[in-house]
Structures are given as C-alpha cells and as structure tokens.
N, C-alpha and C positions, 0 to 999 in steps of 0.2 A: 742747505742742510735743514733751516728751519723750514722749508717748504716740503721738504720731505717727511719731517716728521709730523708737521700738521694734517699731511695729504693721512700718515699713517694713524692720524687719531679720528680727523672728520676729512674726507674727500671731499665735503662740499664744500667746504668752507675755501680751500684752495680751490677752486673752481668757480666757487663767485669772487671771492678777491683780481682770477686771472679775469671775469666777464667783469667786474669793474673796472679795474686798470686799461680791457680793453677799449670798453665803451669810452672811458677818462680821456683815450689816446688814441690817435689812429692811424699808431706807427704799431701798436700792439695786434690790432683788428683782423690782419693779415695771417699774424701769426695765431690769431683763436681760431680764424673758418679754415687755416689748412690742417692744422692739430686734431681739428672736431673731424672732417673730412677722413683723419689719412686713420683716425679711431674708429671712425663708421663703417672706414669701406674698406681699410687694409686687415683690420681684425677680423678673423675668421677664412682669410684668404686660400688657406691652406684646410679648413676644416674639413674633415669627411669626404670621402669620394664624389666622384662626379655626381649628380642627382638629375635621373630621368633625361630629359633631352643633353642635357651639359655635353656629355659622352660625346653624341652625335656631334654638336659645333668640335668638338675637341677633335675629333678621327676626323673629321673634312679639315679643321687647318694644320692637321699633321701632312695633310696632302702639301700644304700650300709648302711646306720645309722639302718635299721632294721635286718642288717645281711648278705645281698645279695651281698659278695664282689667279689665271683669268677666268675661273670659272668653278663653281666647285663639284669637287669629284668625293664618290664612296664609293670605297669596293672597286676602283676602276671605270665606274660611268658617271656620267653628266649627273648632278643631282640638282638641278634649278629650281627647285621649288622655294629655294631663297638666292638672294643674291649674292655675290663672295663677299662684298663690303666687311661683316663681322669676321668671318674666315681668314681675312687675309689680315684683320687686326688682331686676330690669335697667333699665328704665322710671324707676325714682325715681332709681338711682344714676345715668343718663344725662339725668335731669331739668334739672341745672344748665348743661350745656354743650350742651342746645338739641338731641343726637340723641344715637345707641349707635354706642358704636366697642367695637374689640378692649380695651381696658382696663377702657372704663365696663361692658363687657358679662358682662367677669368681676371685677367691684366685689364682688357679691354673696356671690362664695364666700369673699373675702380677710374680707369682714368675718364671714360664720357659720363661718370659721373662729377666727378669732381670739375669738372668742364664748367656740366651745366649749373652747381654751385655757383662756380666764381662769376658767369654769364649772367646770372640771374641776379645773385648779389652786387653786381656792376649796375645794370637797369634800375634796380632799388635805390642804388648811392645816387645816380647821376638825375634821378626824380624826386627822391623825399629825403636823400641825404645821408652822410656816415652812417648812423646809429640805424636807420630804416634798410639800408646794406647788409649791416652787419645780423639784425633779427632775421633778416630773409637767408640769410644762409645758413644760421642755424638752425631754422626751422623748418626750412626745406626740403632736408631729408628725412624727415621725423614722419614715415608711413610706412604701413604693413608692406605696402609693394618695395617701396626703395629697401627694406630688410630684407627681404627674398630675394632679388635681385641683384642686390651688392654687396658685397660680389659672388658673381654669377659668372659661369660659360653661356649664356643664354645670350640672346638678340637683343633684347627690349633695352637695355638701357645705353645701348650704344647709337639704335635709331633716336630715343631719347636727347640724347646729344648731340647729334645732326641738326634733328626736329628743333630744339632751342637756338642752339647758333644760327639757321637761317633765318627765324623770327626775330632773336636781337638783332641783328645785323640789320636788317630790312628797315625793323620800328626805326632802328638809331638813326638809319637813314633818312626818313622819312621826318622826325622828330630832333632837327639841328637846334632847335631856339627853344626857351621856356614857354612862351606863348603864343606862338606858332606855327606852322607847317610849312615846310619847301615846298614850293610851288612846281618843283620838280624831282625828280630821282639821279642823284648822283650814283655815275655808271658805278664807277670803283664796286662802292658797299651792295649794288645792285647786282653785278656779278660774283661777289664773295659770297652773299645771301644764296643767292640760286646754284652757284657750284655744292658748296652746305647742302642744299635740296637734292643734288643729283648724287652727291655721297652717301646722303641718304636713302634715297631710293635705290642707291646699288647695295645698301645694307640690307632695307626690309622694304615690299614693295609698293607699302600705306603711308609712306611717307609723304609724297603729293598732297593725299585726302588731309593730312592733319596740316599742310601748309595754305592749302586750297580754303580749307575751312576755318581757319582763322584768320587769313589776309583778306577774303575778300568781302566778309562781314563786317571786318574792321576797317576799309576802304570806305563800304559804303556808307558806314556813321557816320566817317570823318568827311562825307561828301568829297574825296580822293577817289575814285573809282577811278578816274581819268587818268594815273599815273599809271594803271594796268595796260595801256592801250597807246601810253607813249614812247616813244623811237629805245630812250633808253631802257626801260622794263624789258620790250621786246629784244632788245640785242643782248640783256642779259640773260632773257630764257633762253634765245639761240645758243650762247655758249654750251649754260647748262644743258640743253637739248642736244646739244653736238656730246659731248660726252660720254653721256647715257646711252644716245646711239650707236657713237663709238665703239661704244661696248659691246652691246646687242650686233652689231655688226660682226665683231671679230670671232662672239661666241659663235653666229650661226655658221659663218666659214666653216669653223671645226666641227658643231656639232648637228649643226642643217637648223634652219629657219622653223622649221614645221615642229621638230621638238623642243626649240625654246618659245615658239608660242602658243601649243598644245601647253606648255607647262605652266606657262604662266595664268592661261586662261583658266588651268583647271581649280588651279591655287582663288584666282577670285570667283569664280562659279561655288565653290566650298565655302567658301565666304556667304555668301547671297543666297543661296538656299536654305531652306529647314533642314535642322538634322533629321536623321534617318527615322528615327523613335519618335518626333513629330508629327503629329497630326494637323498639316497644314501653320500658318504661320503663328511660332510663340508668343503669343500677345505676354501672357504672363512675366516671360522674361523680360521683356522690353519695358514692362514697367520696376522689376525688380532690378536689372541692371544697375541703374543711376544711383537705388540704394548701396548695392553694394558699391557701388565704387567712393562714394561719400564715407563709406563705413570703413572701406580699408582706409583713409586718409581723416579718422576722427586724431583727435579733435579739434584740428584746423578746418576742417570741411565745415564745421558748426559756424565760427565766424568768415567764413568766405560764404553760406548762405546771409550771413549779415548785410554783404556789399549789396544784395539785391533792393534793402531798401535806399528809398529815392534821398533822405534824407543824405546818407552817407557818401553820394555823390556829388550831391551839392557843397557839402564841408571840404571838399578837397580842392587845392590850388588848381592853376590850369592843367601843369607838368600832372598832378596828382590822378585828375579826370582822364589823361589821355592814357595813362599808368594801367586805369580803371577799363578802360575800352579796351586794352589791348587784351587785360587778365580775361575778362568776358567774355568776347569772342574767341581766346584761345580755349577756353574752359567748356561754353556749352553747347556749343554747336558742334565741336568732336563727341561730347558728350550722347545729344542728341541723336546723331549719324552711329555712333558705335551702341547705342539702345536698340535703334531698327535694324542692323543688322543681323540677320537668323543665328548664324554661327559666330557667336560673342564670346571671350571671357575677359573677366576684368582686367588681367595684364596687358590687353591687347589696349589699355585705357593709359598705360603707362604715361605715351608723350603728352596728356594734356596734364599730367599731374603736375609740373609746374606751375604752367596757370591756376590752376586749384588753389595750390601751396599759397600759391604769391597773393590771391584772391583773402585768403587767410590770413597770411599778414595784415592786409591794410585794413583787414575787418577787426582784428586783435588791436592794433593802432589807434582805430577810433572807438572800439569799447571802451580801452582805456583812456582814451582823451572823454567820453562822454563822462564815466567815473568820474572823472578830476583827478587821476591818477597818474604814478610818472615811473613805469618802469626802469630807466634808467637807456632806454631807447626809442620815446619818444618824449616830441617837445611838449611842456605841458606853461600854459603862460601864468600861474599862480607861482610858478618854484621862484623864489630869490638864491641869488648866488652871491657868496661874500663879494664882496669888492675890495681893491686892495690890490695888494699881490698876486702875480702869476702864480706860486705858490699855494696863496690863501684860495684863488678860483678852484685848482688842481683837486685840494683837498675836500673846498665844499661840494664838486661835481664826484668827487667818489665817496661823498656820505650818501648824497643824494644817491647816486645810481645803489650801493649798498644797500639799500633801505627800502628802493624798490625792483632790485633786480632779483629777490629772495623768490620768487613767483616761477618766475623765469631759468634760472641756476637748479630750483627743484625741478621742472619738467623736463632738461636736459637731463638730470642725474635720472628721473626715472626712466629717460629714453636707453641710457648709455645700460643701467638698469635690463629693460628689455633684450638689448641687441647679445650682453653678456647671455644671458636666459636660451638665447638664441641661437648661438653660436655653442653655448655647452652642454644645454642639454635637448635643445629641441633637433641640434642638426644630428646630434649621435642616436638620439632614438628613431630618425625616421630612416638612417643610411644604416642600422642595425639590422645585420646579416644580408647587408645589400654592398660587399665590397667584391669586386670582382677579383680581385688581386689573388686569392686562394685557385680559381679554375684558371685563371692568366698563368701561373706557375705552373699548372702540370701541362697547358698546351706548350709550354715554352720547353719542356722536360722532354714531352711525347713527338712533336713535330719538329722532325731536324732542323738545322740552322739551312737556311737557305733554301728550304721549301715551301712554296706559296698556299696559301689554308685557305679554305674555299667555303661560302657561305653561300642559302640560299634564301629564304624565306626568313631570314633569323634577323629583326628587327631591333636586338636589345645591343648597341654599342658598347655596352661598359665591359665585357670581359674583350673583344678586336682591341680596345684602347689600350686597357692595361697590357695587352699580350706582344702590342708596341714591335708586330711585326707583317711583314706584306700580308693584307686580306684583299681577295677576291672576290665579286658577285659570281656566282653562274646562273642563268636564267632556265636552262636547261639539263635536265638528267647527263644528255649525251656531251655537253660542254666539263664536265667533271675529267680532272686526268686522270689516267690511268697506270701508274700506280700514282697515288696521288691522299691527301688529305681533305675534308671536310668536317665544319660540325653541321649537325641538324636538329633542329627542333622536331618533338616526341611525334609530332602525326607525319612528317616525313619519316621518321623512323618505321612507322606503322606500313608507310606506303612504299618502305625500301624495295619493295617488287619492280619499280620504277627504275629503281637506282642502280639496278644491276648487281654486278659482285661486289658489295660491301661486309665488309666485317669492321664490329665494332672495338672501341682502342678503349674510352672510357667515358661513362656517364659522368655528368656534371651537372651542377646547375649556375643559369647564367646572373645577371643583378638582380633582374626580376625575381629570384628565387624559381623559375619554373625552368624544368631539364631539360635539358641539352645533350648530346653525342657527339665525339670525336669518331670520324670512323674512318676508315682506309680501305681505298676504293682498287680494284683490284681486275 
C-alpha cells in the first residue's frame, strides 16, 4: 500500500528504491529486467492498426493457420521474397486464439526481443559481473529503432534475435575460462550456434552477412581463424547447411527451383544496386548512413564511440578485452558493409544494435569509473562499506547505490517517459484515418459469405487483413470469375476495357487513404 501511494506521489522515487534493492540483491534483478522488458515491449501491443508493411507479415501468417507453413503464400501464390521463419512465428503465437490479430501478430518481436535482453544481459553477468548484467539490460533497449520495432508485425527484430543467440552461443563457446581461449570448438554450443544461424536465415536472408561479419573479424584478433576450418565448425555448418537446404529443397518440389532462385536473386540484386533516382553509386549516403544510425541509438552511441579510445582497452580485465572484441567486431564491420550497400535504410542496421548498445555500456562504465563515480552498478575502489553485519553491508550498499543510481532512475523515467509519447500520441496520429476496418465492414456486408474476392495489382494489405476472409491474386483480366467479385485500384478502373463486363458495387478507400472499387464481374 505504501508503494502504491508513493508510486501515486513520485513514480520515481519507487523506481529507484525498486533499481536499489535490485542492484542491493540479485534475487531482485531478474525481477527488474523482466518488469522493464514486459513495460517496453508489451505496452502498446495492441495500439492502432497494423502500420504499412505489419499487414502484409500479418495476411502471410494468417496463411500459416490454413496450412501454408513451408513456405509463404499471398493471395494464393508463392511469395519468397522472405523466408517463413517470421511467418510461421505469427502462425504459432496466433495458434491458441484460433486466427492473427494486431497483438498476436507482433507476439513474435515482443518475445525475440526479450530473448535478446536476457542473451545479452547473461554475456554482461558472466564477464564484468551482476551489476554490469543488470545495466546492459536496461539499457539495451533504450533506441529509437527498438521503439518502432517493439512491438512490431515487422521482421527486424525477430532476425535480431536469431542474429544474437548465434553470436552468444559461439563467443560462450569459444570463451569457457577467464583468461583463456579453447583451443578448440565444442561440437554441442557449435551446433546450437549455427542451427540459431540457419533459423535465421529462414527468417531474413542477411542473416549469414551479419554472422560472417562479426565471427570472422573476431577470429582473426583473437588469432583463432583456425577453429573455422576445424572438423568440428565444419560438421556444425553441415547440420546448419543441411537444414536450410532442406528447406530450399522441399519448397522447390512444390514451387520449381527456378522461382525460388529467380527470387532470391532478385531480392539481393535490389540490395546491390543504386536506386533508380540514382545517379550512379550514392557516395553521399554511404557517408551519412553511419550517422544516422549512431543517431537513432543516442545517447549510448556517444559512449560506445568512447571504447574506441586505446586507453579504455587497456583498463579492462582480460574476460573485459575479449567483451570489447566481440562488441567491435559485432558493431562495425556490419556497420561498414550495410554503409556500401546502395540500397540501405537504417532498420536494416537493426542486428548490430546490440553490439552498439553493449559497446555503450562499457563506455558508460569507464566514464564513470574515470569520474571517480559509483553509480550503483559499477565497482568503484574508493567506496567503503560499513563492516559488521550482513545487515549493516545491506544498508550501506543501498545508500551507496541510492545516492548514485539518481542519474540512472532518471534516464529510464525519461525513457519510459518517451515510449508512453509513443504509444499515445505519436502511434494515433500517424495511423489517423489509416484504419482499414470501416471498407473491411462493407466488403464483408457487400461479398457474400463464401465467395472468394479477387485482387490484382492492389498492393496495400490492411483492408484483405481486416476483411479476414479468402483473397485471391489474378494476374490476368481473363483469370477473374465470372460472376464473381473483385476490388481494383483507380487506373485499373480506368482501364476496365480490359476487364470485360464489370460493374461497380462500391468506391472505398484502402489504408493508404487512396481509392479503391468493389466491382462484380459479370
């Protein structure tokens, strides 16, 4: 009761009390990073309709609740230009409640976020210890992309979550002793890591690039290259390799070889090339890139430029330095590669943002051990602790932490600050007169129950989703039935000469806001 009503006078203040007692305790700590976690990613779950692509993952794993798991489908055809991975973890989390709605449909990012939380907040513990855990995982999520993103129907943070569990797995592999290195790769963690990779890659197809480019960077610091090339690495990419192929094997059975790798190709050719409105290769972007993606991730990004100087390498233990190689080579060498790439945007930066994050940490860490300062989550060797009693320690470690966790308790309050902003008023004014659910109602009114609606060129999913009933491609005028339903977009309307005997049922417009026709084909 009394925590309630202090929450109802100052919320901060019950909020550092709960970051002292956790830092105090580290039977508490567990319970802060999943409370801050299930605050971040679970609030807003349900806000405002689907936004811009969301729709699309959502109507591909509504397929997956009618059967379509290996592969995914819209409209009735093959749609490869991702992999089902994400799809089919819409599909399972909308499994218990019988279809996919806007919540169940970004289920998927709330959980591979939270994943890679507790992932990365393990790595933290098990190299600079509880209190250095517990700061990386709340700080972790404190960027403009993890806000858009989580939760999200989107992809990105579910490759996110792959991408990290193969690289923990691997380092922890690789990293059994404090000061150290195995001299070889235990199969186990070696296979777990690379399966991680091949789930990711059936999620989003860049998974590889972001695993490629940080292992074998961080191989060759560590003068380990050679564990790439030994019997166990290899029999672990086999499996992984066997899987993936597995895969791509069974799709091309069904859907022929030649249009899953027409598809795939076409998917990295778009990648690799200039956009269209390019005049030859965007140098300009490729320098402005890096900015933005530092910028979405202030103001950690500021002290993870920190780790660059030499000094702050040197102050760290051995366990610290290899902490430090791993965040670097995760961090800028994706960095780098997703700079030259023509066709960029900063999302697609998403899986090195861990490293970033984590790079932040330990630069935060040692600004404040340079200070002489003690936030209450790192060790500072001036602090005295009463002696005495287990009691008497308890109390002096949550003055201390109280005293300098005030820094810290405000940045979260302003985070938690932003994410409310976010969620009340920035998702309602950008999904303002963008809900499809009003033209979903009259097709569900206008096209009888049991007849299939047919689409052609009409690219915007949020009103098919809400209308939450069988949709159709037709590629062709003459593939349309007769008598029969379609909607069309306005220049097909224009060019209904094509379309044969059509008459119109009702004008609409779709999320996009731009019009649409119901019309009955005749």
């Amino acid at each position: 009761m009394n925590s309630v009503l202090g929450l109802l006078r100052d919320p901060r203040c019950v909020l550092r009390a709960f970051v002292v007692r956790s830092v105090a305790s580290a039977r508490l700590a567990p319970l802060l990073v999943l409370g801050w976690c299930g605050v971040l990613f679970l609030y807003g779950l349900a806000a405002g309709p689907l936004y811009r692509t969301e729709s699309l993952r959502a109507v591909i794993g509504a397929e997956c609740l009618r059967g379509r798991w290996l592969y995914p489908v819209l409209y009735g055809e093959p749609f490869l230009t991702k992999p089902p991975g994400h799809y089919a973890a819409i599909g399972l989390c909308s499994l218990p409640f019988g279809r996919v709605t806007e919540w169940s449909a970004r289920l998927p990012s709330v959980i591979a976020a939270t994943a890679t939380v507790l992932l990365v907040a393990g790595l933290f513990r098990r190299t600079l210890g509880d209190q250095a855990g517990l700061l990386a995982a709340l700080l972790l999520p404190t960027s403009v992309l993890w806000l858009d993103k989580v939760p999200s129907a989107e992809i990105d943070m579910t490759l996110v979550g792959w991408v990290t569990a193969s690289l923990v797995l691997l380092v922890r592999a690789i990293d059994p002793a404090p000061t150290q290195a195995r001299p070889f790769l235990p199969v186990g963690p070696a296979v777990a890591s690379l399966l991680c990779l091949a789930a990711g890659t059936l999620t989003k197809w860049t998974a590889p690039a972001f695993f490629a480019l940080t292992v074998v960077p961080l191989l060759v610091w560590r003068g380990q290259l050679r564990l790439l090339v030994g019997w166990r690495f290899v029999l672990a990419a086999g499996v992984a390799l066997a899987a993936a192929a597995g895969w791509a094997v069974a799709v091309s059975v069904q859907v022929g070889w030649d249009t899953l790798a027409d598809t795939v190709r076409a998917e990295a050719a778009y990648r690799f090339n200039p956009p269209p409105k390019a005049h030859g290769y965007p140098w300009a972007g490729a320098v402005t890139y890096p900015l933005l993606v530092l910028a979405a991730h202030l103001p950690l990004s500021l002290f993870a430029l920190r780790t660059l100087r030499p000094g702050v390498y040197r102050r760290q233990t051995d366990r610290g330095r290899r902490l430090l190689q791993l965040l670097h080579c995760w961090t800028w060498p994706n960095l780098l590669f997703w700079s030259l790439v023509p066709n960029h945007n900063v999302r697609y930066a998403l899986p090195l943002s861990p490293g970033l994050m984590g790079l932040g940490v330990v630069g935060l860490m040692d600004w404040w051990s340079a200070r002489g300062t003690n936030p209450g989550l790192a060790p500072r060797a001036t602090v005295r602790r009463p002696s005495g009693t287990r009691a008497g320690r308890s109390r002096g470690a949550a003055v201390e932490c109280s005293q300098g966790c005030k820094p810290l308790v405000l940045a979260l309050a302003l985070w938690l600050a932003v994410k409310v902003v976010f969620v009340e008023v920035v998702i309602p004014c950008r999904s303002a007169d963008r809900d499809a659910e009003a033209a979903a109602a009259q097709l569900r009114e206008l096209v009888p129950p049991g007849e299939t609606l047919y689409v052609m060129k009409l690219k915007d999913e949020g009103v098919t989703f809400r209308y939450g009933r069988p949709v159709r491609r037709a590629r062709d005028p003459a593939a349309l039935p007769r008598p029969g339903y379609a909607i069309l977009i306005e220049s097909e309307w224009h060019d209904r000469a094509a379309l044969g005997n059509v008459e119109p049922v009702r004008w609409m417009s779709d999320q996009q806001g731009d019009p649409i026709v119901l019309v009955r084909t005749r």
